[in-house]
C-alpha positions in Angstrom: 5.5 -24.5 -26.0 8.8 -23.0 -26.8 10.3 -21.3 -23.1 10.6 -17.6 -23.3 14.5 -16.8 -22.7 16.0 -14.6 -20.5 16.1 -11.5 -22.9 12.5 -12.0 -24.1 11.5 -11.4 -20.4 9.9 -8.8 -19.2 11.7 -6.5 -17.6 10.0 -5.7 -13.7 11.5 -1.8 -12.5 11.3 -1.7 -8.7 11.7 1.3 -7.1 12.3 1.7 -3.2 11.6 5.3 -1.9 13.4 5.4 1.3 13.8 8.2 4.3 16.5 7.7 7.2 15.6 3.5 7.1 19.1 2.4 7.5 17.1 0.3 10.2 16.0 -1.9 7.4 17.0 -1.2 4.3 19.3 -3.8 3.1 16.5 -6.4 3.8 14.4 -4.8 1.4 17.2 -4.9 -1.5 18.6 -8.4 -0.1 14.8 -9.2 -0.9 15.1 -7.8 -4.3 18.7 -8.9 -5.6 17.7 -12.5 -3.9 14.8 -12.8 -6.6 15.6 -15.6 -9.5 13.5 -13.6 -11.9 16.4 -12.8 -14.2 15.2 -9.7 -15.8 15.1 -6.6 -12.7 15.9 -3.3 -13.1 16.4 -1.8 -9.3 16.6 1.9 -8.3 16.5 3.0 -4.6 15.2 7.1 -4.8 16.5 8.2 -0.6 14.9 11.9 0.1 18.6 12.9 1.2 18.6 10.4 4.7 21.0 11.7 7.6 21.0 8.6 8.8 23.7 5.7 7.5 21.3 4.9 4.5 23.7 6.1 2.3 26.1 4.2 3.6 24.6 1.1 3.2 23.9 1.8 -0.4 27.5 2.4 -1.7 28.1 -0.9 0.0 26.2 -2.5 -3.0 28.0 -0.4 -5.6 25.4 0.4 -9.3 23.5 -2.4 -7.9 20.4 -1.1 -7.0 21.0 2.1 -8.6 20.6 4.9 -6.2 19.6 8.7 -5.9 19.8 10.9 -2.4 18.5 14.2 -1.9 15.3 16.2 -1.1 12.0 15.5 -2.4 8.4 16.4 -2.5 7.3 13.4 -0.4 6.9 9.5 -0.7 5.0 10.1 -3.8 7.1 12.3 -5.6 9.8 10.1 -5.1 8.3 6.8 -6.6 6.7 9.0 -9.6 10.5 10.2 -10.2 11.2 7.0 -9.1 9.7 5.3 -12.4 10.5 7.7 -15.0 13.6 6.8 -14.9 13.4 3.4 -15.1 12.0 1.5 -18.2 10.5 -1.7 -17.3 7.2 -2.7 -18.9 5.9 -4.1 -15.3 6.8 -2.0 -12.4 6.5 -2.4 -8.4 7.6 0.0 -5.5 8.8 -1.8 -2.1 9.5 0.4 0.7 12.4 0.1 2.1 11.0 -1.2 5.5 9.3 -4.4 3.7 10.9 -7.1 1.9 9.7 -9.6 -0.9 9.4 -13.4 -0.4 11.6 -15.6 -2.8 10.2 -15.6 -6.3 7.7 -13.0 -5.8 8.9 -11.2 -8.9 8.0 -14.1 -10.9 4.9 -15.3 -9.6 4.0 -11.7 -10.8 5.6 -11.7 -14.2 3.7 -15.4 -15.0 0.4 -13.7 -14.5 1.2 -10.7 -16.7 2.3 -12.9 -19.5 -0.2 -15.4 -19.1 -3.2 -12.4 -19.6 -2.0 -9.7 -21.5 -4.9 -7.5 -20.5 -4.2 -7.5 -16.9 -3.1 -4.0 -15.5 -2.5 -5.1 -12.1 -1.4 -8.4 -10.2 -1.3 -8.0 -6.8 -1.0 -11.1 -4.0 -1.5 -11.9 -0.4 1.4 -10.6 2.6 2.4 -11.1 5.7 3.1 -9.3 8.9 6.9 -9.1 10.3 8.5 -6.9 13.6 11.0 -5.0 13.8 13.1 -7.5 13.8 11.8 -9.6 10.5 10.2 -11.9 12.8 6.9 -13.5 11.6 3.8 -11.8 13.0 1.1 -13.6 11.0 -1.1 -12.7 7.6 -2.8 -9.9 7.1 -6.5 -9.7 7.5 -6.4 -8.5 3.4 -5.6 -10.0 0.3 -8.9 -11.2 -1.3 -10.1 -11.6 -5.2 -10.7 -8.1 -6.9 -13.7 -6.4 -6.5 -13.9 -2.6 -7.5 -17.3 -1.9 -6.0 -15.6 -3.7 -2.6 -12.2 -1.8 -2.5 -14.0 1.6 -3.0 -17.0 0.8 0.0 -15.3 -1.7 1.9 -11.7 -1.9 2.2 -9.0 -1.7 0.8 -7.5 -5.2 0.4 -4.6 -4.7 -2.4 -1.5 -4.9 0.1 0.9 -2.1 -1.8 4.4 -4.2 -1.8 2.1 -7.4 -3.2 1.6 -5.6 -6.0 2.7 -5.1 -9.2 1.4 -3.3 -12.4 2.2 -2.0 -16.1 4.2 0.6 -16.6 1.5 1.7 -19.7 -1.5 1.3 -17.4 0.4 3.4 -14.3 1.3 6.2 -17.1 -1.7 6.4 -18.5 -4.2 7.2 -15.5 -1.8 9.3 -14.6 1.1 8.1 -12.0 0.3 8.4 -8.2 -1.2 11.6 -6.7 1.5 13.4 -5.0 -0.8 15.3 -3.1 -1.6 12.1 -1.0 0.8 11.1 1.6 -1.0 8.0 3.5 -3.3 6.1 1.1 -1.5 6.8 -2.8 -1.5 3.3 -3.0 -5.6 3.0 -2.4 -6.4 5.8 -4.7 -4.0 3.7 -7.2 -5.7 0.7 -7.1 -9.0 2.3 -7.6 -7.9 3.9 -10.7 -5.9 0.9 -12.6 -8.9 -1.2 -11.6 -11.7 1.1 -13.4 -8.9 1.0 -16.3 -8.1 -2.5 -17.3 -8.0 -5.9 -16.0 -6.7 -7.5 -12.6 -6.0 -10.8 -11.2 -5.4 -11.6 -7.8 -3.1 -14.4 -6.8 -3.7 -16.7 -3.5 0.1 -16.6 -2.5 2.0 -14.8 -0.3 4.4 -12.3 -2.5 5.5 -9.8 0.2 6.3 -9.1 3.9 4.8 -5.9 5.4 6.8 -4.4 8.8 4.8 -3.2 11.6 6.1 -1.1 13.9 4.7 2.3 16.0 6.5 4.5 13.8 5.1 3.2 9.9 2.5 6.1 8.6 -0.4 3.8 8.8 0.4 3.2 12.7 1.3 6.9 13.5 -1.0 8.6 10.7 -4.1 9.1 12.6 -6.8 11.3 12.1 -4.6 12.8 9.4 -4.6 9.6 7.3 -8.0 9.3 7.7 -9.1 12.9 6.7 -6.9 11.8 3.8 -8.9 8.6 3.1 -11.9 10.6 3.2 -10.9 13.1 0.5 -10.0 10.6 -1.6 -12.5 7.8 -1.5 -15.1 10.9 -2.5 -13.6 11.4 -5.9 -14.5 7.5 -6.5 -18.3 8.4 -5.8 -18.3 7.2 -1.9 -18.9 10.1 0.8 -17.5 8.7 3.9 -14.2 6.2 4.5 -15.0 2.5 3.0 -17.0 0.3 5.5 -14.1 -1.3 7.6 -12.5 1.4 8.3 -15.3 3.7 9.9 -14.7 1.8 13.8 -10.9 3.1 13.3 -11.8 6.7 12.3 -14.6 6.9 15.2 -11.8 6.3 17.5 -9.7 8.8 16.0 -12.4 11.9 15.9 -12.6 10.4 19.6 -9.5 10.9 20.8 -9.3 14.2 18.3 -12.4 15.8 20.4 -10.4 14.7 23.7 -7.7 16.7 22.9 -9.4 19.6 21.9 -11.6 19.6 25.0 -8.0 19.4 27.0 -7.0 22.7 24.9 -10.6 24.4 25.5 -11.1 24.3 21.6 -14.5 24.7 21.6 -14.7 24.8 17.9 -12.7 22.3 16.6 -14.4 20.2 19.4 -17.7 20.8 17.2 -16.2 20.0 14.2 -14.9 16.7 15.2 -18.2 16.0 17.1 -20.0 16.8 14.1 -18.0 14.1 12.2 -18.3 12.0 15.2 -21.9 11.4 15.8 -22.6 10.0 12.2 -20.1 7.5 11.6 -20.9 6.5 16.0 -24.1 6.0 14.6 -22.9 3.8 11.5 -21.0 1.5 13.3 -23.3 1.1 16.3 -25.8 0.1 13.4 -23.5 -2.4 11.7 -22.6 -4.0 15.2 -26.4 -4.5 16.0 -27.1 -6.2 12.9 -24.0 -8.5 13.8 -25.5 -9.3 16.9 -28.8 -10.1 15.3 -27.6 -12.1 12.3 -25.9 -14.1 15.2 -29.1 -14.5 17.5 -31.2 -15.7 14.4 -28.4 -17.8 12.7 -28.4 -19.6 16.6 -32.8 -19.8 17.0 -34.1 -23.1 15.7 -37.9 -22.7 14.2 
């Protein structure tokens, strides 16, 4: 089989959104420029950072290309992001999480390989602060649209990548969602066309108090919820219902501190079913362990 060379490659646009992350930053685009896949088109799209972001980024010169100024959110920036790049497979990485070596091209193999995959998308790993290794994530598992939509969400956003033609046509990401773009996404390119999953670690997540998912809270959540009910499921996916029972727990708290009586309702109303959801889910744990342990 004749080798594909360098110009027949696909070209991969990545686009890092970035806000004040002068913290981290040039990892992330050390982690891009260090790829061996020959064929990248880079843009980093700052929302106008006070911090020495900036800075950093004329360092590098036109490469990654670079925008600062206000946006309309994470969202807005990665759409804008995209449109004015041209690659046929495209990829955001924030700039607080960083690629593993040859994660580009693990990525583009796939894509050529099956031309009707929409979205390729591999395993990650947790690093601190300080790019120290804190372990794989609990996701990364083959695709299953009935599980991503009831379950979890188990598509780690900077382990993914997708086609420019597929992101387009349902539509780009919603810019009215803030914490969980990147679920609502996946959901969409999956119902679209097809998706392979590969068993290797392609990315390195950062976890840290300050990320959205740490800080988002009940926010994120009530944002979860919206959005998992457009894909036909009422309440959060499965393995996140413990997480938003603590949440409307410590929401009712606070707004028993303030004397809120009605928001108190309203979060007790929300409360009660998913307390009784996961108090249901833990019993049948404990059950499915007593029986799998009781010899007839």
């Amino acid at each position: 089989m004749r080798l594909a060379t360098q110009d027949e490659r696909p070209l991969v646009s990545i686009v890092t959104p970035s806000l004040n992350q002068a913290e981290f930053i040039e990892d992330a685009i050390r982690s891009v420029l260090d790829q061996e896949y020959p064929n990248i088109e880079y843009l980093v799209v700052d929302g106008g950072s006070r911090d020495r972001t900036v800075e950093i980024l004329r360092q590098h010169g036109d490469n990654p290309r670079w925008t600062s100024g206000p946006d309309d959110g994470q969202s807005d920036a990665i759409n804008r992001g995209f449109a004015a790049t041209s690659g046929e497979i495209i990829a955001w990485l924030n700039a607080d999480d960083r690629y593993v070596p040859d994660a580009v091209r693990a990525a583009v193999e796939a894509f050529v390989q099956d031309p009707s995959l929409d979205l390729v998308y591999g395993q990650a790993t947790f690093i601190d602060r300080a790019g120290r290794s804190l372990g794989s994530t609990r996701y990364g598992e083959a695709w299953d649209a009935r599980s991503l939509v009831n379950r979890v969400n188990f598509v780690v956003q900077p382990a993914a990548f997708f086609r420019r033609a597929a992101f387009e046509a349902v539509g780009g990401l919603d810019i009215d969602l803030h914490y969980v773009m990147d679920y609502d996404l996946w959901i969409r390119l999956g119902s679209r066309g097809g998706v392979r999953y590969l068993p290797q670690v392609l990315a390195e997540v950062r976890m840290y108090p300050e990320t959205k998912t740490s800080s988002g809270g009940l926010p994120r959540f009530d944002e979860m919820e919206r959005m998992i009910r457009r894909h036909g499921r009422r309440t959060v996916p499965a393995d996140f219902e413990p997480e938003i029972l603590e949440a409307l727990t410590q929401a009712c708290g606070r707004s028993i501190r303030r004397g809120h009586v009605g928001e108190t309702l309203g979060h007790v109303q929300r409360l009660v079913p998913y307390g009784f959801k996961v108090a249901g889910r833990r019993t049948v744990r404990r059950l499915r362990r007593s029986l799998h342990g009781t010899r007839f």
